[in-house]
C-alpha positions, -999 to +999 in steps of 0.1 A: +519+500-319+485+509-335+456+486-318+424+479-327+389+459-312+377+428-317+355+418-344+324+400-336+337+372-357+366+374-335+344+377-303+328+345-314+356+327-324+374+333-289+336+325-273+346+289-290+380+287-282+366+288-243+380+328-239+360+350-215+362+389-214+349+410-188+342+438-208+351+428-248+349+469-258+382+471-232+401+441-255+423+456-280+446+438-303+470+441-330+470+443-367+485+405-369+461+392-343+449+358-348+424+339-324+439+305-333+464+309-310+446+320-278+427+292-259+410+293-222+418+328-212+400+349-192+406+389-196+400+415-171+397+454-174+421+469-199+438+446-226+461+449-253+475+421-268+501+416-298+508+397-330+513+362-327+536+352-357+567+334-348+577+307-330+599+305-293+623+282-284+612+271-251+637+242-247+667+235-270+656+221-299+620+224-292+598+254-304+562+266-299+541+289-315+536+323-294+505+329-283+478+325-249+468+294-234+452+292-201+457+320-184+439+350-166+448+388-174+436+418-156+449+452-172+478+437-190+500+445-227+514+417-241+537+428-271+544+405-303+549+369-304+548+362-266+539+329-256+522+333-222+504+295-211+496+278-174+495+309-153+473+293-124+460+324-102+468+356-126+488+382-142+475+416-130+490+448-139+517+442-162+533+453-194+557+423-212+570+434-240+585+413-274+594+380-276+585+368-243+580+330-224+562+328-193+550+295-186+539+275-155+536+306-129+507+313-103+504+350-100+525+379-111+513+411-104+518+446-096+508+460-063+499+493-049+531+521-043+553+491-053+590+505-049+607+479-073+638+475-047+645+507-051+661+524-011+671+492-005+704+491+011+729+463+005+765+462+013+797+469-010+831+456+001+816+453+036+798+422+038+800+415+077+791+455+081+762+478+076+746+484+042+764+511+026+749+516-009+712+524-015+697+509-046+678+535-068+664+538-102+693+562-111+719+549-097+756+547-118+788+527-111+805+563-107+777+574-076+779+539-060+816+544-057+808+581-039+783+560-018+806+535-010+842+558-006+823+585+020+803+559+039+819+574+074+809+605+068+776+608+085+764+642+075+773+631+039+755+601+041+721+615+051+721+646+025+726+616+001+699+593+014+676+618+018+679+629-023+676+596-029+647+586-006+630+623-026+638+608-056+624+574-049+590+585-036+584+610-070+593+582-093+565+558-069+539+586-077+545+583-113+549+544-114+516+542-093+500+568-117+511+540-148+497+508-128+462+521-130+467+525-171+481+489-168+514+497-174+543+503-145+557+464-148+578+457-176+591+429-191+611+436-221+624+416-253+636+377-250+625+369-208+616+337-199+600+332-167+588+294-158+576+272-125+573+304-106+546+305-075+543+341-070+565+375-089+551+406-077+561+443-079+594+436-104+610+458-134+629+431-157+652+436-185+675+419-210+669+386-216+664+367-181+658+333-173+642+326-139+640+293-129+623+277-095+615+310-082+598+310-048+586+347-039+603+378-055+591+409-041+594+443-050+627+439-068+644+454-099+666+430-122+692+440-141+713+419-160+729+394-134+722+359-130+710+349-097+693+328-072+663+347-069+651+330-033+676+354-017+660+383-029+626+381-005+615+413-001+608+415+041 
């Protein structure tokens, strides 16, 4: 996506429309940016921001226009037609990408060497037991059964885990290297995210819809449906 910076006239308008930039020269939008639809938001270090065209379906039946109402940003990408509104601490250090609903959240953000879940260890066919498969960004169906199947083997197991735990901490370096562009947190194409206190440190993908979430730390989400309070990140 090509971006551009603010017109003055644009600067003004948003000045009316009670927006606030720290630095407007670090604002850049889109070729079907319109100021109409951004009202009381403040904008912190590096911003790009999207087109603003279509509308989402935030209930059944009910549809608003995309766009940014009260809210604070602090190096964050917000892709086309996103409707991002009553964020009431911040969203810092985030990339969401198309199509996008977060409403009613207090902070999301992005945190320093944040591991995303991955080398967490959870337990496969062994509930009652110890954690036998370690979570990674890599991992297939066809490895977690390896992990799994050879469990007992002890020499095994630590070769394994300590690949894993190598590859883990280069992939950190990069992601850590992205958060200071703005851009290690993902959100990507049709999320919605709403009544949320605090999401910090996640990767999301295909079309989630988190409801009531207390705390989520440091996790990556795949494709499940869940009860996110289970996944506190101690």
């Amino acid at each position: 996506m090509n971006y551009r910076r603010l017109t003055e006239k644009e600067i003004a308008a948003l000045k009316e429309r009670n927006c606030w930039a720290e630095d407007w020269g670090s604002v850049y939008v889109s070729a079907g940016f319109e100021t109409s639809h951004m009202y009381n938001v403040m904008l912190y270090g590096n911003i790009r921001i999207g087109a603003f065209e279509k509308n989402l379906e935030v209930s059944k039946g009910f549809f608003k226009h995309s766009g940014i109402r009260n809210a604070t940003l602090r190096n964050v990408k917000v892709g086309d037609n996103c409707l991002i509104e009553n964020v009431g601490n911040f969203i810092n250090n985030y990339v969401i990408g198309d199509d996008c609903y977060i409403s009613n959240v207090s902070t999301i953000e992005t945190t320093e060497c944040a591991n995303y879940g991955e080398g967490n260890l959870i337990s496969v066919l062994n509930e009652m037991g110890d954690g036998n498969l370690v979570l990674f960004g890599n991992l297939n169906s066809q490895f977690a059964a390896f992990m799994v199947k050879h469990f007992h083997d002890k020499e095994l197991k630590d070769i394994v885990r300590r690949l894993i735990q190598e590859e883990i901490k280069k992939n950190k370096n990069r992601l850590w290297h992205y958060r200071l562009r703005g851009k290690n947190n993902q959100y990507q194409g049709n999320n919605q995210h709403k009544h949320m206190r605090r999401l910090r440190s996640k990767w999301c993908r295909t079309a989630k819809r988190l409801h009531g979430i207390e705390f989520v730390g440091g996790q990556c989400i795949y494709r499940y449906r869940c009860d996110m309070r289970k996944f506190h990140n101690k």
